[in-house]
Wavefront OBJ file of the C-alpha trace (Angstrom):
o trace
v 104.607 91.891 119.476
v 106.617 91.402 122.984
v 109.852 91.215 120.825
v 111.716 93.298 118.003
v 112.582 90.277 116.091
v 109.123 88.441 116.472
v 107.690 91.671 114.580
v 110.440 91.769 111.969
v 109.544 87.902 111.362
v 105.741 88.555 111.002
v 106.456 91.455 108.969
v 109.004 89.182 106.572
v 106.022 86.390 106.475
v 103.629 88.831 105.593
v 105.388 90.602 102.853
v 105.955 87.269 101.539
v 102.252 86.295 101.455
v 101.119 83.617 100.515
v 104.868 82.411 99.805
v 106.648 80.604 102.502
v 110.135 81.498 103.339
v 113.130 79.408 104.145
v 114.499 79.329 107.183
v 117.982 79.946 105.963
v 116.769 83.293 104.496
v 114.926 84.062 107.667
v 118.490 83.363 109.791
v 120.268 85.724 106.870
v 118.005 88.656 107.945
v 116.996 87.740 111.929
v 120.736 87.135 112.877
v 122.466 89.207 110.570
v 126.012 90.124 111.801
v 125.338 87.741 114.499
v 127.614 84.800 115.846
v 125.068 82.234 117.024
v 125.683 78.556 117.703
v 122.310 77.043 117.166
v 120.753 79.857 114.594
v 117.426 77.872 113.550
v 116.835 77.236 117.562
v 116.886 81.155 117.766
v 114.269 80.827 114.433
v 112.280 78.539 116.381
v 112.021 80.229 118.941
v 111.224 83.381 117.677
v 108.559 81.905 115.667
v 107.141 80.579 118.831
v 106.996 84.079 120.399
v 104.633 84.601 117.215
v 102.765 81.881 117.526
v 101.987 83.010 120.881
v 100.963 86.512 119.970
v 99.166 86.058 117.148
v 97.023 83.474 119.625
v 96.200 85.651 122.064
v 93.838 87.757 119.635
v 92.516 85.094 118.150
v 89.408 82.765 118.543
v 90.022 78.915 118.996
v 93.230 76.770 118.331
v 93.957 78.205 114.613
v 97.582 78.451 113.610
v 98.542 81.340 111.658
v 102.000 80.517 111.357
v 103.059 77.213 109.651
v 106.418 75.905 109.111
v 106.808 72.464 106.203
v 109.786 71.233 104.858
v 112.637 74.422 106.418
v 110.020 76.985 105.129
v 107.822 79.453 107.187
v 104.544 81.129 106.157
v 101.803 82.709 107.305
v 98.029 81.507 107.189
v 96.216 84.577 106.544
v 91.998 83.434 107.479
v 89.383 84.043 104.897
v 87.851 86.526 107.258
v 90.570 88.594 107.705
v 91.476 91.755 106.449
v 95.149 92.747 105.086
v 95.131 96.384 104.025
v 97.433 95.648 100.893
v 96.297 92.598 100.327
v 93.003 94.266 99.787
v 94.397 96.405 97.521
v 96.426 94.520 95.787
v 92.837 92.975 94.916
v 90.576 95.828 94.124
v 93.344 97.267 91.643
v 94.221 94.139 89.786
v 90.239 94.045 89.042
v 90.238 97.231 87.874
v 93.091 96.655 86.021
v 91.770 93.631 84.660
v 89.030 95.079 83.209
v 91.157 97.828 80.978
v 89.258 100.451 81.982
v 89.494 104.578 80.963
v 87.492 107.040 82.249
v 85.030 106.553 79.566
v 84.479 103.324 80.788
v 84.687 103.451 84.363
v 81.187 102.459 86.245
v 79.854 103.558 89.581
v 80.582 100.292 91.202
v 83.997 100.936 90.090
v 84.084 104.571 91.278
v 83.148 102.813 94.847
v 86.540 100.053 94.414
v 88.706 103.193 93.380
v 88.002 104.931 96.257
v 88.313 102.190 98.869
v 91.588 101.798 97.251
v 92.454 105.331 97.528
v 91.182 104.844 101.289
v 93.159 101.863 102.193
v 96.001 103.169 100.962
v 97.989 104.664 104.165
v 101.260 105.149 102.946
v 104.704 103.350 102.214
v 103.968 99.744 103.410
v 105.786 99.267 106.579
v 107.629 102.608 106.715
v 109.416 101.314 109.754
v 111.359 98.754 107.224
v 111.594 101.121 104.475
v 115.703 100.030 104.098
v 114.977 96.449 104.045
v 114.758 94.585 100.859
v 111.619 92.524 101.733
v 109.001 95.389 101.742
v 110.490 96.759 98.285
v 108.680 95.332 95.676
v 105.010 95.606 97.629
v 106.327 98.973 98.558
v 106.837 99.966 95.319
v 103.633 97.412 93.772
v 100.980 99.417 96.067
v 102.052 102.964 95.377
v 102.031 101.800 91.815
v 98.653 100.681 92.363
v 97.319 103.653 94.341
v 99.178 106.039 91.542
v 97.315 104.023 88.900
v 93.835 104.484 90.726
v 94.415 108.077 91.896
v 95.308 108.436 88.046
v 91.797 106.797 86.782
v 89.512 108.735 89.223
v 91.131 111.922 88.271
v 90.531 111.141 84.747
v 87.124 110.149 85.286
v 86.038 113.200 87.470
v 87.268 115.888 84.429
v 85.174 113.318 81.767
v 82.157 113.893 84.642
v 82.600 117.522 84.881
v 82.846 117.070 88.685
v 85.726 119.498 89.535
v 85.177 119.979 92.956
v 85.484 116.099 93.752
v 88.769 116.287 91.774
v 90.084 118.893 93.162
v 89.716 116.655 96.794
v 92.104 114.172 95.668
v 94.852 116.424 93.912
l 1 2 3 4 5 6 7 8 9 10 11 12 13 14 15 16 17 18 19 20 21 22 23 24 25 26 27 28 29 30 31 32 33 34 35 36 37 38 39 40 41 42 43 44 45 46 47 48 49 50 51 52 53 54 55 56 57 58 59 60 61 62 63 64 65 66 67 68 69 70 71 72 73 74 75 76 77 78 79 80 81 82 83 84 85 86 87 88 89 90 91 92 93 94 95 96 97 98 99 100 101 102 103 104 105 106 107 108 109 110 111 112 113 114 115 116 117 118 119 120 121 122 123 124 125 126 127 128 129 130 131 132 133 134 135 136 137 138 139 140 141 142 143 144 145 146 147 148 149 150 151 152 153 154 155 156 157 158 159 160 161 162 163 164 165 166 167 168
């Protein structure tokens, strides 16, 4: 993104996911501090400078930001690929399913890892002071914690220090 606030706005969308946001909240944290006379015009128009980037990569006239009723969100394509999104996903299946390191299978083994191997970091370090990315922050270490955790426990029940020893 072009712009400093067009990235924060994606960023706030995308946190959100798949939960619009209202403009008014968007104004609290875009113009923060800031005397502006028309503050959703400034919204507007940074949502534009979005719109406009998030064209450029893409393939046809799709848009992948929406605004209904005062409330922005993001229209994520099937195709597309979110790294905590995708966690988010492979954990809560895991998780679903209850399982222990007696029970894990190999096809689980293989969503553990690609968890482990998604998993980059805090999510958008760059905002790590601002209350939007806490709780997926805090929701995708969790997760990654809680997978880390299961491998672990399933390597020692397999007898396979080595590999263990790779992820401590």
């Amino acid at each position: 993104f072009s712009r400093k606030k067009s990235r924060l706005l994606f960023s706030i969308l995308l946190a959100n996911h798949p939960n619009p946001v209202h403009e008014e909240e968007l104004i609290d944290v875009l113009l923060s501090g800031k005397q502006v006379n028309k503050p959703k015009s400034n919204i507007r128009t940074i949502a534009s400078s979005v719109r406009k980037s998030l064209l450029q990569d893409s393939e046809g006239p799709t848009s992948y930001l929406l605004y209904s009723n005062s409330m922005y969100s993001l229209n994520i394509p099937k195709h597309s690929s979110v790294d905590f999104m995708e966690i988010d996903e492979l954990s809560q299946r895991i998780i679903d399913n209850k399982l222990t390191a007696n029970t894990v299978s190999e096809r689980d083994v293989h969503r553990i890892k690609a968890v482990l191997d998604l998993y980059q970091g805090d999510f958008m370090p760059e905002y790590r002071f601002e209350e939007f990315t806490a709780v997926v922050r805090e929701r995708t270490k969790n997760q990654y914690l809680h997978m880390l955790s299961l491998l672990l426990e399933y390597l020692l029940h397999m007898r396979d220090y080595a590999l263990a020893e790779k992820y401590v």
